[in-house]
C-alpha positions in Angstrom: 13.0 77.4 105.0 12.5 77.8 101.3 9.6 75.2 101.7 7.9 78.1 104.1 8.7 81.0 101.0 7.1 78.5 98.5 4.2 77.6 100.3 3.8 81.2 101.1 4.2 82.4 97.6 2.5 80.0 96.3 -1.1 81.1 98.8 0.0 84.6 97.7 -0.2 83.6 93.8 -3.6 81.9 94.7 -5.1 84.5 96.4 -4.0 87.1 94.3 -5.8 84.9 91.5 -8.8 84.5 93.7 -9.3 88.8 94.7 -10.0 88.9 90.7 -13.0 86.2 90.6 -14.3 87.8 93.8 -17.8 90.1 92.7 -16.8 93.4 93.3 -19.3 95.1 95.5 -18.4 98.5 94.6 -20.1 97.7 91.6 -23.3 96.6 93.2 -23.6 99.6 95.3 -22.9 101.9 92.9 -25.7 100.6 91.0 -28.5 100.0 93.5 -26.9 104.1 94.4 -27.8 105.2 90.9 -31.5 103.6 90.7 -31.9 105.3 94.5 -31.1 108.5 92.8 -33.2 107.9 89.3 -36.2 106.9 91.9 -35.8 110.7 93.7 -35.3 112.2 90.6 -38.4 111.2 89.1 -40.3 111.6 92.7 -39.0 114.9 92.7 -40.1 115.8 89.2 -43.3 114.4 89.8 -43.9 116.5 93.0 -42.6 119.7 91.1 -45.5 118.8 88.8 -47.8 119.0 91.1 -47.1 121.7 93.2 -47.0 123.8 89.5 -50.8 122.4 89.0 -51.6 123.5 92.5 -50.4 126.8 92.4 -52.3 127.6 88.8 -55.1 126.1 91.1 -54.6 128.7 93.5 -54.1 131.7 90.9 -57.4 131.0 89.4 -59.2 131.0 92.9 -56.7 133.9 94.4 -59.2 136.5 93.2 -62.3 135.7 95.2 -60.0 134.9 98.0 -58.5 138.2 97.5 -62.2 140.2 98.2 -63.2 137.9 100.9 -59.6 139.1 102.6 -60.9 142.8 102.1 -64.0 142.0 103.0 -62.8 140.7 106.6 -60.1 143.3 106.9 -63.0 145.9 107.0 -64.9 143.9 109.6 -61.7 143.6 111.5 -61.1 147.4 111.5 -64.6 148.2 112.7 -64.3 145.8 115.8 -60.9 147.4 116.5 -61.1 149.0 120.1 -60.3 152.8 120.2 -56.7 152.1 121.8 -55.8 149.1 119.5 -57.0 151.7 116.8 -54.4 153.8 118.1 -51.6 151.4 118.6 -52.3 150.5 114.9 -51.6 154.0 113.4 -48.4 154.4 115.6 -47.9 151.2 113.7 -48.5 152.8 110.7 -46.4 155.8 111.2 -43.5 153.6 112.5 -43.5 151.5 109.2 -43.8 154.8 106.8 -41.3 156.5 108.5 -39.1 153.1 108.0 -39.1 153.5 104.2 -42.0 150.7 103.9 -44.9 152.0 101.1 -48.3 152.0 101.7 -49.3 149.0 99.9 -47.1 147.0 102.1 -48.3 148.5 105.2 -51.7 147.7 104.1 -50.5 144.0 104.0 -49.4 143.6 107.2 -51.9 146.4 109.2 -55.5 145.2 109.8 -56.8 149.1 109.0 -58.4 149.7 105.4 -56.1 151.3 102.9 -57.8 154.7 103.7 -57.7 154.9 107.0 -53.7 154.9 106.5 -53.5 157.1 103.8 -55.6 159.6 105.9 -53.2 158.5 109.2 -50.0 159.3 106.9 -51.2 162.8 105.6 -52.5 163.9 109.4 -49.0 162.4 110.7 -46.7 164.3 107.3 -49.0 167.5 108.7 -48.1 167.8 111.8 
């Protein structure tokens, strides 16, 4: 019996011994984690860079994008049927009645800025 509690004390000394010469692969992940992290870091500043780049891109060509917009949005008006024209203004009266200024309805109606200026004064006459 005490030959079984040496032998046994003994493979628990030696394995006790051996769990400190093991590599510890906490340590290994951790590390291959932190360059995974550095790597998106730097991916995602990178990408940040060059979504600033494109959007100054788009600033300085917004303009003439801007007047071809106005440009269409008159076309569109013109080649509005008679009761989409009407639909439109009830559109128009629904959203100033809502709180929503002018310039905002302008953004989201396809009518010309003064077609509903003149729609909101005929409907704030009546």
């Amino acid at each position: 019996m005490t030959v079984v509690i040496i032998i046994l004390l003994i493979a628990a000394i030696a394995l006790f011994v051996l769990s400190f010469m093991q590599k510890d692969e906490s340590k290994q992940i951790e590390t291959e984690l932190e360059e995974v992290a550095s790597q998106l870091m730097h991916e995602n500043y990178e990408l940040k860079k060059r979504v600033s780049l494109l959007e100054k891109a788009m600033n300085i060509t917004k303009e003439p994008a801007e007047q071809a917009d106005d440009d269409e949005t008159e076309t569109e008006a013109e080649s509005v049927s008679p009761k989409m024209k009407s639909l439109l203004k009830k559109q128009v009266i629904t959203l100033y009645t809502s709180g929503i200024s002018v310039d905002e309805i302008v953004e989201q109606v396809t009518l010309p800025k003064e077609e509903i200026e003149q729609t909101i004064e005929e409907y704030l006459e009546h």
